[in-house]
PAMINU-198653 format. One record per residue: x, y, z of N, C-alpha, C, O, CB in turn; residue number from 1; residue in three letters. Coordinates in Angstrom, 3 decimals. Glycine has a CB too. Layout:
REM residues N
       npx       npy       npz      capx      capy      capz       cpx       cpy       cpz       opx       opy       opz      cbpx      cbpy      cbpz  num  residu
         X         Y         Z         X         Y         Z         X         Y         Z         X         Y         Z         X         Y         Z  NUM     ALA
...
//
This chain:
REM residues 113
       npx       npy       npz      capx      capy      capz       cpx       cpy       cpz       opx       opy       opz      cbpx      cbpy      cbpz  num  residu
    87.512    18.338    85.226    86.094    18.079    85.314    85.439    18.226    83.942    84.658    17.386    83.493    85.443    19.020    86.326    1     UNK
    85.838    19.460    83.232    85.204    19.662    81.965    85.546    17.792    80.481    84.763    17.204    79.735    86.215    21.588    81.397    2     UNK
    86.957    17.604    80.765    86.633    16.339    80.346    86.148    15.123    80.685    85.829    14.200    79.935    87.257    16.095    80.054    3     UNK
    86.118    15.178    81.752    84.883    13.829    82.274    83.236    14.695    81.985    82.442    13.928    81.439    85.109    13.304    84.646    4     UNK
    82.786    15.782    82.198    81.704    16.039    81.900    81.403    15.065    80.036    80.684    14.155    79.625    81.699    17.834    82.079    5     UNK
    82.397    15.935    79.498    82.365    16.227    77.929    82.129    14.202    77.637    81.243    13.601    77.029    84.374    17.278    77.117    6     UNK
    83.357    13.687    78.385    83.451    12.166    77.991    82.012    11.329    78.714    81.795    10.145    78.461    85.114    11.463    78.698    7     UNK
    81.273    12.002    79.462    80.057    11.368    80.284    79.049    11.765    78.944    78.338    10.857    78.515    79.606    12.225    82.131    8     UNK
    78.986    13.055    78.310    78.338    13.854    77.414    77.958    12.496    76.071    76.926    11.987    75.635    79.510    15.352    76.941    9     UNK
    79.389    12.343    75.810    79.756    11.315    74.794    79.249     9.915    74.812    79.077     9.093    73.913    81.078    11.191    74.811   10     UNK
    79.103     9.892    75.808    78.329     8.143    76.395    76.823     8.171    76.206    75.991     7.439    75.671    78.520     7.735    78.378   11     UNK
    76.820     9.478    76.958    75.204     9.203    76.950    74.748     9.491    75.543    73.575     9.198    75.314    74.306    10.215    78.049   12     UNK
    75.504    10.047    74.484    74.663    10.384    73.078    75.151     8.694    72.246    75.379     8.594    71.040    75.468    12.298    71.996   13     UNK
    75.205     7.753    73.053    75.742     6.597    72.364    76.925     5.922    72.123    76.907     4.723    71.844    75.517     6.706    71.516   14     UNK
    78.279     6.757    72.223    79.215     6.629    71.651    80.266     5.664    73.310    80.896     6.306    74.150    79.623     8.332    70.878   15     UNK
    80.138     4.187    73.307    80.298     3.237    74.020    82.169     3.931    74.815    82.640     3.991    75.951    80.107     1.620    72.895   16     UNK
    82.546     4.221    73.740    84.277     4.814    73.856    84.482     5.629    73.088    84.674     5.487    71.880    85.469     3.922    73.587   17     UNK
    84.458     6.977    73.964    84.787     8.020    73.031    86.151     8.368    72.494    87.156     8.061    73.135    84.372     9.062    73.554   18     UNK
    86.187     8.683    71.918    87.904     9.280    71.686    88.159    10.488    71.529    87.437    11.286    70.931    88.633     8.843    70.519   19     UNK
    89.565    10.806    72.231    90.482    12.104    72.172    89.555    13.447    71.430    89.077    14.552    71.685    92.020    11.686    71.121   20     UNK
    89.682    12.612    70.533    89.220    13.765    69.156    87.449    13.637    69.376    86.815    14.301    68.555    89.870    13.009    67.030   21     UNK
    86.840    13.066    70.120    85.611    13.666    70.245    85.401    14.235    71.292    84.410    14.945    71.462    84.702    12.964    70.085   22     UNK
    86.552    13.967    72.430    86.060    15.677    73.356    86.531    16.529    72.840    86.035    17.606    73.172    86.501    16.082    74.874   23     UNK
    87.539    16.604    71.923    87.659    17.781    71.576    86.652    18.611    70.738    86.601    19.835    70.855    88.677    17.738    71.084   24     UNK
    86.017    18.059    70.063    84.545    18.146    69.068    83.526    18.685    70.342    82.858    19.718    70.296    83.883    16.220    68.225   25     UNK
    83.554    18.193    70.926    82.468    18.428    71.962    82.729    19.750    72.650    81.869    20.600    72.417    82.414    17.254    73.052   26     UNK
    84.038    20.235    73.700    84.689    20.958    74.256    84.777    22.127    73.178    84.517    23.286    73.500    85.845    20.298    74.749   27     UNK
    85.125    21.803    71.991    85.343    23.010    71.162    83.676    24.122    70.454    83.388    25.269    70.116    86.329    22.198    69.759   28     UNK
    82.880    22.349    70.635    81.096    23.362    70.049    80.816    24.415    71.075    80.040    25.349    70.875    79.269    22.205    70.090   29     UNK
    81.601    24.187    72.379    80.889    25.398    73.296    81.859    25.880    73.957    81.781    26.028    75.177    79.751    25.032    74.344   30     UNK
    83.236    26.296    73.056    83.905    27.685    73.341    85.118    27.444    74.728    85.675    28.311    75.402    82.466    28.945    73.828   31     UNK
    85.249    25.779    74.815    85.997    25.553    76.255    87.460    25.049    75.086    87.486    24.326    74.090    85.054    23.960    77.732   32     UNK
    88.427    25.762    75.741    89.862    25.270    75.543    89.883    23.589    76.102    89.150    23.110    76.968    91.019    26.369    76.529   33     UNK
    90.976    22.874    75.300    91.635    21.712    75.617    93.077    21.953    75.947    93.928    22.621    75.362    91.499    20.784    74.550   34     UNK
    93.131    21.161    77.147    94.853    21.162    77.450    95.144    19.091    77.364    94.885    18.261    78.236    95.308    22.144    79.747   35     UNK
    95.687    18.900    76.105    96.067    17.542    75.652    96.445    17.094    76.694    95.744    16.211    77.188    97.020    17.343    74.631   36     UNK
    97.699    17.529    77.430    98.058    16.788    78.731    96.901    16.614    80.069    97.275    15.815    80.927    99.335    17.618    79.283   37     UNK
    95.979    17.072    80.238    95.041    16.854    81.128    93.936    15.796    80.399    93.496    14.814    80.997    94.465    18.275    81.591   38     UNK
    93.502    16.205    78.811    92.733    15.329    78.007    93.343    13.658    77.949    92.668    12.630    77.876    92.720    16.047    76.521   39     UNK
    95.009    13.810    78.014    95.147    12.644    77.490    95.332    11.765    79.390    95.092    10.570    79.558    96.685    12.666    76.109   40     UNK
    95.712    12.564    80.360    95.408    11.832    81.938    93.922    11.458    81.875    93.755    10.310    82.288    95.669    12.997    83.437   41     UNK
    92.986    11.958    81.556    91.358    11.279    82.103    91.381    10.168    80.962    91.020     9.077    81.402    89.616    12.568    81.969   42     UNK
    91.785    10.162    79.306    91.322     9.458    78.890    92.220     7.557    78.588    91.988     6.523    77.962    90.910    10.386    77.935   43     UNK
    93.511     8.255    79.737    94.174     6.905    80.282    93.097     6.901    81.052    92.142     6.674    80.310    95.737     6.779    81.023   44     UNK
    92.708     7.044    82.252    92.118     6.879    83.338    91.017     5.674    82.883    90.967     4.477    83.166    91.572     8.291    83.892   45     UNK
    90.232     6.468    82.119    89.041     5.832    81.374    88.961     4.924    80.532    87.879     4.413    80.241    88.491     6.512    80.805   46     UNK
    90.384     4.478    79.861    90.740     3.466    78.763    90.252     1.906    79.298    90.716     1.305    80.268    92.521     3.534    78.462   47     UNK
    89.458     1.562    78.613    89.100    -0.199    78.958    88.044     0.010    79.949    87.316    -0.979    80.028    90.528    -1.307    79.745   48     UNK
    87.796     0.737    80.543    86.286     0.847    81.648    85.396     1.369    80.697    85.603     2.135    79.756    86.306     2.036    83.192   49     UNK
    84.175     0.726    81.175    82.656     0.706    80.895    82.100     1.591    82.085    81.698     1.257    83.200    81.964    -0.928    80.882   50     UNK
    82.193     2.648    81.569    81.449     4.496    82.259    80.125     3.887    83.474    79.890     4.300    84.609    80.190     5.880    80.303   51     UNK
    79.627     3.072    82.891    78.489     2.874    83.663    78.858     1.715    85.460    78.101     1.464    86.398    77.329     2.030    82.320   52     UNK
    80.217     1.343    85.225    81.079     1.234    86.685    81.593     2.026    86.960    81.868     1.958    88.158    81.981     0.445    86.936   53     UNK
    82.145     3.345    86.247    83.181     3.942    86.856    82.259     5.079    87.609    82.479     5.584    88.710    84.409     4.448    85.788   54     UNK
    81.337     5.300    86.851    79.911     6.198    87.614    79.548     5.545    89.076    79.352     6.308    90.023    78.242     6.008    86.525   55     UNK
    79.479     4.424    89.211    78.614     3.366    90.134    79.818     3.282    91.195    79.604     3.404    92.401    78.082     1.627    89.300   56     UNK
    80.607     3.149    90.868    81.984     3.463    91.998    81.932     4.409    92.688    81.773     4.521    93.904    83.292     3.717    91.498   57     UNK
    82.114     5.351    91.649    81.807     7.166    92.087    80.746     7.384    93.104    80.982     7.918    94.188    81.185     8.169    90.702   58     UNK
    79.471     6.924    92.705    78.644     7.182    93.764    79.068     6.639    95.024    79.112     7.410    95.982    77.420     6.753    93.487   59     UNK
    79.411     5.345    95.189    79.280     5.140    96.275    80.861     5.363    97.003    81.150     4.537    97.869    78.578     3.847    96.325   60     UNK
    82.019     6.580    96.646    82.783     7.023    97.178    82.178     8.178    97.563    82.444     8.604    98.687    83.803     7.009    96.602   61     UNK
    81.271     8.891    96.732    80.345     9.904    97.515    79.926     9.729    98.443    79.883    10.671    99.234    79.418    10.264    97.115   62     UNK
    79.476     8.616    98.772    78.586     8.027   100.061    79.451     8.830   101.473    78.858     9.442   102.361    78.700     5.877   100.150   63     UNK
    80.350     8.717   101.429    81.160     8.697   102.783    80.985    10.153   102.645    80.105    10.427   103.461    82.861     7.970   102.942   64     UNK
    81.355    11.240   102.046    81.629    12.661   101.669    80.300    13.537   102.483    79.172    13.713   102.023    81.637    12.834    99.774   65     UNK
    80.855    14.023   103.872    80.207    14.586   104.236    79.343    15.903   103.340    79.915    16.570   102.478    80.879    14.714   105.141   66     UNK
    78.006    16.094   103.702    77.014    16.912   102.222    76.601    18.152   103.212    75.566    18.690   102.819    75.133    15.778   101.365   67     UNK
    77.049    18.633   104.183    76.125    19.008   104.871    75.336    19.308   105.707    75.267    20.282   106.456    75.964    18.927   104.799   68     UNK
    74.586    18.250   105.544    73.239    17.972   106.136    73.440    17.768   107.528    72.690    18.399   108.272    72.520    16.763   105.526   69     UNK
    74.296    17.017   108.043    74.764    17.093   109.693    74.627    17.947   109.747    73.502    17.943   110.246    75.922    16.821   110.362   70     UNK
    74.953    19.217   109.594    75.468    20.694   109.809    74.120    20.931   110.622    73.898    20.985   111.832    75.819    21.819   108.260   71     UNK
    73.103    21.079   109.219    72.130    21.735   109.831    71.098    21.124   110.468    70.151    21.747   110.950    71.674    22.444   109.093   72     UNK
    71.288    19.303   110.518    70.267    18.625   111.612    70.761    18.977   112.839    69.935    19.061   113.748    70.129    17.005   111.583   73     UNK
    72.083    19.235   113.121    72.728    19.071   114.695    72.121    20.461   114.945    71.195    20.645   115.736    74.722    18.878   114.988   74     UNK
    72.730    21.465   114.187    71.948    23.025   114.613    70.617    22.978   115.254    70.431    23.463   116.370    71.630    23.976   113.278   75     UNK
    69.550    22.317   114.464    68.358    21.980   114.550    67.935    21.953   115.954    67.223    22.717   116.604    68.182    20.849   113.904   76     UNK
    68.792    20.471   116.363    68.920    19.771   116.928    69.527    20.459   118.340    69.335    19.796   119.359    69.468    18.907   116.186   77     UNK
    70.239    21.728   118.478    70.532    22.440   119.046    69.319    23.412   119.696    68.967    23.550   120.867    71.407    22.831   118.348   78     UNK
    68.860    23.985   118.539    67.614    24.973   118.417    66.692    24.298   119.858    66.544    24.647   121.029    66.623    24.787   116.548   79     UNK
    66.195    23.122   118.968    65.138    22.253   120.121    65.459    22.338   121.207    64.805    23.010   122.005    64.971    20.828   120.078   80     UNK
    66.736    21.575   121.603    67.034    21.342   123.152    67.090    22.967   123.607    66.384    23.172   124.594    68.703    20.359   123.497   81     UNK
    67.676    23.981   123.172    67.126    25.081   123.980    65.936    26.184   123.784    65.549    27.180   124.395    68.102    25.732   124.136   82     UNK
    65.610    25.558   122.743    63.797    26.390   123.226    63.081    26.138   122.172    62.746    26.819   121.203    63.594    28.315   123.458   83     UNK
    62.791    24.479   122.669    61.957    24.006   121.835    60.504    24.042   121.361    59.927    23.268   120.597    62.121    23.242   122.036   84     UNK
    60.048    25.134   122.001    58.578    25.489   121.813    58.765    26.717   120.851    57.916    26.915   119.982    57.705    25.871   123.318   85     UNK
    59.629    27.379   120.952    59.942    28.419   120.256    59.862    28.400   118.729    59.167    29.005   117.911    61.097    28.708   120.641   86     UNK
    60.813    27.498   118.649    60.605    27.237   117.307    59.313    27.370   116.232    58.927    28.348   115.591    60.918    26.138   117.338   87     UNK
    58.832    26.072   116.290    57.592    26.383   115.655    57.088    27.223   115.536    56.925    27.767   114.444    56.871    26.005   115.875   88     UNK
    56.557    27.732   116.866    55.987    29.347   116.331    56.566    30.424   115.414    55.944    31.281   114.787    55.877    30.166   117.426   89     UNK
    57.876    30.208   115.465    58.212    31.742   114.571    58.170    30.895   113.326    58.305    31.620   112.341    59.979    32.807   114.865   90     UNK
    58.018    29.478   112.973    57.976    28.811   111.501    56.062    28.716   110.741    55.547    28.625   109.627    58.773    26.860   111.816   91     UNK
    55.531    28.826   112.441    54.250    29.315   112.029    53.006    30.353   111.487    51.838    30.254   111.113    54.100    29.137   112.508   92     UNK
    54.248    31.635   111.738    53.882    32.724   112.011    53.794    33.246   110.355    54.812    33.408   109.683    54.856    33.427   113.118   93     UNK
    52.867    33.400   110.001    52.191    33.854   107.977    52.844    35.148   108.085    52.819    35.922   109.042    49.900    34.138   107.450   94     UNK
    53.632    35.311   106.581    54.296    36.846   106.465    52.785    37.616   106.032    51.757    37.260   105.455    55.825    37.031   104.985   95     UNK
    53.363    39.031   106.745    52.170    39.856   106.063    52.784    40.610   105.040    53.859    41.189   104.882    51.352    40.873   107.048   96     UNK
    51.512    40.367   104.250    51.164    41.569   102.937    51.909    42.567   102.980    51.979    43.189   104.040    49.771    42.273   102.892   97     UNK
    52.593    42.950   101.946    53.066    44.048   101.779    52.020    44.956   101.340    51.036    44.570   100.710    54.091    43.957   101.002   98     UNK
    52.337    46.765   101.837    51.528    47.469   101.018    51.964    48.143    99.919    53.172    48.309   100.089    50.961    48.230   101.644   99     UNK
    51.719    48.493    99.160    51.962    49.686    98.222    52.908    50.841    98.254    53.441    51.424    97.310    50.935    50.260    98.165  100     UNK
    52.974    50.988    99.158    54.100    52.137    99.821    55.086    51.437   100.121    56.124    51.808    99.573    53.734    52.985   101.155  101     UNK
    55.219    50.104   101.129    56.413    49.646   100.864    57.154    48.927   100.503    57.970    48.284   101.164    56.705    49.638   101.210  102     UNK
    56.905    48.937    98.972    57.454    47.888    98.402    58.867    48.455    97.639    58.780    49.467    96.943    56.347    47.211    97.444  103     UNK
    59.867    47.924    97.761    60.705    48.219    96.881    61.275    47.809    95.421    62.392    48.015    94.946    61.334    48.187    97.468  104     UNK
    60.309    47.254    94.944    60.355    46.879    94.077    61.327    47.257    92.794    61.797    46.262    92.242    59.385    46.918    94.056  105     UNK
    61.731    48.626    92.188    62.930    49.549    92.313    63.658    50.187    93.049    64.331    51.123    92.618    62.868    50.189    91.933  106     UNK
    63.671    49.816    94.283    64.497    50.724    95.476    64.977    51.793    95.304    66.196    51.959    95.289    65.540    50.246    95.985  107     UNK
    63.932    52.949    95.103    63.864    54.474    94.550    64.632    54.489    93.515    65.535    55.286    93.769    64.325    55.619    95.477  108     UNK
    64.764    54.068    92.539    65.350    53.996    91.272    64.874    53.854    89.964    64.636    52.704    89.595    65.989    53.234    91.329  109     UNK
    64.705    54.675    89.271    64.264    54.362    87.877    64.933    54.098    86.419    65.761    54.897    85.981    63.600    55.246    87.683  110     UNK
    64.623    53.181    85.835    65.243    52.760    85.174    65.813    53.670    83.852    66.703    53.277    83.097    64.613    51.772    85.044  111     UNK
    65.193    54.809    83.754    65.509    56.250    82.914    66.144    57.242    83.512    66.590    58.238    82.942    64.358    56.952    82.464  112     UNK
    66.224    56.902    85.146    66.972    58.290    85.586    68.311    58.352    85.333    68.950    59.361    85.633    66.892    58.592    87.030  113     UNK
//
């Protein structure tokens, strides 16, 4: 991942086809190791493609990749059918004010003790 980040990095500052030796430039300004044999698999991968299809592909293999979101519409969706009045109200209900006394703001702890 860190060399497709680094080689996406490289595109967007201009550079149409980056090369070897500029992820490594890149990877090395912020302290990340290179392993050549993984550098040199993505940058076959990437040889002769124009980033801005291989991105546009990508997305739409994401497409299928469950995110989620089912999860918690069906739950939802659960919630309702058994007590669907319920709901709302406890989403309506305003937190109260904390007072002064109980706030824990250090949870009896001071930062000198």
């Amino acid at each position: 991942m860190r060399y497709v980040a680094a080689y996406l990095l490289a595109a967007l500052g201009g550079n149409a086809s980056p090369s070897a030796d500029d992820i490594k430039n890149i990877l090395s300004a912020v302290g990340v190791s290179v392993d050549d044999e993984k550098l040199s698999f993505v940058m076959g991968q990437l040889k002769g493609k124009d980033i801005n299809e291989v991105v546009a592909s990508g997305i739409g293999k994401l497409a299928s990749v469950p995110s989620g979101g089912a999860v918690a519409a069906s739950s939802g969706g659960a919630a309702a059918a058994t007590g669907g009045a319920a709901a709302p109200a406890e989403e309506e209900k305003a937190p109260e004010p904390e007072s002064e006394e109980e706030s824990d703001d250090d949870m009896g702890f001071s930062l000198f003790d």
